[in-house]
N, C-alpha and C positions, 0 to 999 in steps of 0.2 A: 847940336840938335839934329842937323842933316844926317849927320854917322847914324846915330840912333832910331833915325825914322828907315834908312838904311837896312840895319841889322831888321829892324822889326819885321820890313820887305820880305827879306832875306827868309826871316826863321818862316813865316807865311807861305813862302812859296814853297822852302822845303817841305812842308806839313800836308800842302797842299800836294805836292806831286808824293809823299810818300801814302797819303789817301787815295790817290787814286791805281798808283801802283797795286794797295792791298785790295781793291774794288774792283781793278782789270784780275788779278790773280783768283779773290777768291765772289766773288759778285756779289759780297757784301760786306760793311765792316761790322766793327764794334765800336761805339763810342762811349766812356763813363766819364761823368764829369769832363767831357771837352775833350778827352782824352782820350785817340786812337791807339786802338789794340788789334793786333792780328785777331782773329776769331779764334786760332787752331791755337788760342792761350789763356784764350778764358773759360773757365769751367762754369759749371750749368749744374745745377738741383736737376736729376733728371726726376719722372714722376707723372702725376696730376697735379694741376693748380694747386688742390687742398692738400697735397705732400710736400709739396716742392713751399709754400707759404708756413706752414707750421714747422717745418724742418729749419728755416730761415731762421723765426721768431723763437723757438726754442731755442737752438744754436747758441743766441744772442743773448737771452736770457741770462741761457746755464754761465756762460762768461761773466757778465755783469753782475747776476745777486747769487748769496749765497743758498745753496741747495736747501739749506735749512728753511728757510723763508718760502722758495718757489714750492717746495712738499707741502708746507701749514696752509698756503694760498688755495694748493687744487683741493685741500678739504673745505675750505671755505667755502669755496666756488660751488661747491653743492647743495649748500645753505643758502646760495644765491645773494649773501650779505657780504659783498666789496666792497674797499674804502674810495671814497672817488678822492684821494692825494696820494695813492700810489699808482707807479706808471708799471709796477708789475701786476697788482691786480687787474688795470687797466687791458693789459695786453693779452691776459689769460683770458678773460672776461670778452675783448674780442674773439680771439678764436671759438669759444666755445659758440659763442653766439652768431656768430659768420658758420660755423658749420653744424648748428644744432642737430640740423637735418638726416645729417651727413652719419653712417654706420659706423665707423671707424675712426672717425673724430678724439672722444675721450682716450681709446684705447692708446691712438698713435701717439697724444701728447706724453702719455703715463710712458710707452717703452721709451722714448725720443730722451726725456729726464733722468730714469734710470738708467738707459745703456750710455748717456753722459758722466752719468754721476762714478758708473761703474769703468769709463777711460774707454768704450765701446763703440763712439757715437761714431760714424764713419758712413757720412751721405752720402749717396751716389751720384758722385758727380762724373760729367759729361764736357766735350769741348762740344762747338758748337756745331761740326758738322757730321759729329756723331747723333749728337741731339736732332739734326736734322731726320738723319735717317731714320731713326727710332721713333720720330714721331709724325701725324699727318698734318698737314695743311690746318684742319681744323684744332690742333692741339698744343701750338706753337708758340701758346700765352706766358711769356716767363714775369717772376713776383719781381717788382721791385722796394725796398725797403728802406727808407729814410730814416734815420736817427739824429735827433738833436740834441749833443748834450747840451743840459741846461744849467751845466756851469761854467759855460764858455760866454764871455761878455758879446760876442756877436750875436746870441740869439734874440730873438726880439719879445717872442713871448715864453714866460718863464712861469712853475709853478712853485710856490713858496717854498712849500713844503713837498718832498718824497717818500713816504713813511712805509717801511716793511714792517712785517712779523715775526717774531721767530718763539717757537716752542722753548721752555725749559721745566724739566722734568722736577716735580718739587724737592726730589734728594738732595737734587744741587742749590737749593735755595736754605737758604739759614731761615728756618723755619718758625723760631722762638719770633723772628722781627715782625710775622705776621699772622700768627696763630691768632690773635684777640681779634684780624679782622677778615682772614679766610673763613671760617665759617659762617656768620654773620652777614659776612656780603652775598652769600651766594641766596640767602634770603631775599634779599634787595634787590638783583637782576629779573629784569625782565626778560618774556621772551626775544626780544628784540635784539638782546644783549648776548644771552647764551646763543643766538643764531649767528652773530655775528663773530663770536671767540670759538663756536663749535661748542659742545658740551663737554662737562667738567675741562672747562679750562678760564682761566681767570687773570686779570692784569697783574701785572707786576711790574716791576721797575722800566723807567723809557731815558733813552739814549737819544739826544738830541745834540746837532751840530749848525751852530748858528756863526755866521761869521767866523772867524777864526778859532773861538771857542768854543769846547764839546760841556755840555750841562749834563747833569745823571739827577733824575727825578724817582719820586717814591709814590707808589700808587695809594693813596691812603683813605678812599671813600667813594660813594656816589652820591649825587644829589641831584634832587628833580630841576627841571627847569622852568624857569618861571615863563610860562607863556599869557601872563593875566593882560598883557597890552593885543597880545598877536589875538586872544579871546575877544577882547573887543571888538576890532575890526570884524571880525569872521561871525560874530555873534546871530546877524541877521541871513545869515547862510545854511542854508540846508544840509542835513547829513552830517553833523559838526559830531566826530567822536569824541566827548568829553572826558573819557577815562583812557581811551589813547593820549589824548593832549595831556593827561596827569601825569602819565604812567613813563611821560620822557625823562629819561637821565641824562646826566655827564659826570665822566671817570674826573675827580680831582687829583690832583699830583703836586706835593710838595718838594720841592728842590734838597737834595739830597744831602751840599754841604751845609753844615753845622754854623747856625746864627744867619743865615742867610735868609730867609723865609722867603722867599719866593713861591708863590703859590701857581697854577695853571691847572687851566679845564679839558680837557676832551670831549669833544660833542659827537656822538655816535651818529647825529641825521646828518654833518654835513661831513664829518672824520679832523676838522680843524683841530688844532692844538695850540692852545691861547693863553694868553696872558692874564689873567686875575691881579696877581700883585708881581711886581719887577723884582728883577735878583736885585740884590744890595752889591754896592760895587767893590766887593773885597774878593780875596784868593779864590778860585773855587782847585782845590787839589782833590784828589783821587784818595778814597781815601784805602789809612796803609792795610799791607794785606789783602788787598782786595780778591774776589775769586778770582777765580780766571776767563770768567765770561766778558767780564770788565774789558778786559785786553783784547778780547775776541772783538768786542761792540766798539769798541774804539778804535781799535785795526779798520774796520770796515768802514765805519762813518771817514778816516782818516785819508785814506787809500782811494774810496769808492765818493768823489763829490757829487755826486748826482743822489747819491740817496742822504739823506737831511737826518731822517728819526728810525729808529730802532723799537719797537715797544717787544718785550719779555711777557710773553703770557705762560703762566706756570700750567702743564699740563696735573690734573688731578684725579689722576686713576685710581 
């Protein structure tokens, strides 16, 4: 017990005199996570604040989701209809709205994703007493960025679900599976719906990963939602739009394998993805032949634990 309370001295004092070593040398350190670093080794976003932050947050993105998804999202974004259970629309959604203000906001995020997408991305990074010099006393604010994954059992608060988007063009969709209800549905959308998919574009199949098992659902209807309790309460309230409250859907999806009936809903006001009727507890396999987006959607849910749901919306030009 003594040796050990020993070493612990030991390593302590080391740390300590080689702190003050780098503080007599350089008159200041760096510390990350507990962790002294010379300065003249750590690199620096040089910039403005709103450069040096979205150059950060994009960076991170472009690594973690697919290009596909982060491109469908910045159209979204301008329909101002995000999912609040994704943490990439989440994050877009910040910056636009941290720098609404700001001239060059839109334009920096669009080159920052193409010149990634394109193998280009190359931030101008700085050590720190370059960074010093380049910049004034009043300009010295650097970003810092916290990420939690949320499929590491230490985090404390977690959200259930992570749901991306991604475009598929309807050539690549077997077309015959959904002809009787592509046109038909696009009657039934509301605005609220087409603002939220963008125009002509439409649900399709959703890729979910639930515990150690991945589900493949079939998109196969809308239906309004029954708000006849939530009417009650609200009934004696002013301003009660009654043909708003009609006019609410959810996307229905049936469970893809064969005798399984599993049914779930989608709610566009809160973005949940819910259970109606439970999978039956038999095989669920892929089925054969499958296209090749299957593999694509399964890679990603497989590889990527932090994103949960996949939904396919068919572009319809």
């Amino acid at each position: 017990m003594e040796k050990k309370e020993d070493d612990k001295n030991k390593e302590n004092n080391n740390n300590e005199s080689n702190e003050n070593k780098i503080l007599e040398e350089n008159g200041y350190i760096a510390k990350i996570n507990e962790e002294i670093f010379n300065p003249e080794e750590v690199s620096i976003i040089i910039g403005d604040s709103m450069t040096r932050e979205i150059t950060q947050l994009i960076q991170y993105l472009c690594e973690s989701y697919p290009f596909e998804a982060i491109d469908y999202c910045l159209k979204r974004c301008f329909y101002n209809f995000l999912s609040k259970t994704s943490l990439l629309d989440k994050t877009i959604k910040y910056l636009l709205d941290k720098y609404k203000n700001k001239q060059n906001c839109e334009n920096l995020i669009y080159k920052l994703i193409y010149t990634y997408k394109e193998n280009t991305l190359h931030p101008k990074l700085s050590n720190v007493t370059q960074f010093n010099l380049l910049n004034n006393n009043d300009n010295k604010q650097m970003t810092k960025i916290v990420y939690y994954d949320q499929s590491k059992e230490d985090v404390s608060f977690k959200n259930t679900q992570n749901e991306i988007f991604i475009e598929i063009d309807k050539i690549y969709v077997n077309l015959p599976i959904i002809k009787n209800d592509l046109i038909p549905l696009k009657e039934k959308e509301n605005n609220i719906i087409e603002n939220f998919l963008c125009e002509k574009r439409h649900l399709y199949k959703r890729f979910c990963r639930r515990s150690e098992f991945i589900y493949i659902y079939n998109f196969c209807n809308l239906e309004k939602v029954d708000n006849s309790n939530k009417k009650k309460k609200k009934k004696n309230l002013e301003n009660i739009n009654e043909e708003e409250n009609n006019d609410n859907l959810e996307a229905i999806f049936i469970c893809e394998q064969e005798k399984c009936g599993g049914k779930f809903k989608y709610n566009f006001n809160n973005n949940r993805f819910s259970e109606i009727k439970p999978h039956l507890n038999i095989e669920h396999d892929i089925i054969k032949n499958a296209p090749s987006y299957y593999d694509e959607n399964i890679k990603i849910l497989t590889e990527k634990p932090y994103i949960t749901d996949i939904q396919l919306v068919i572009v319809d030009n």
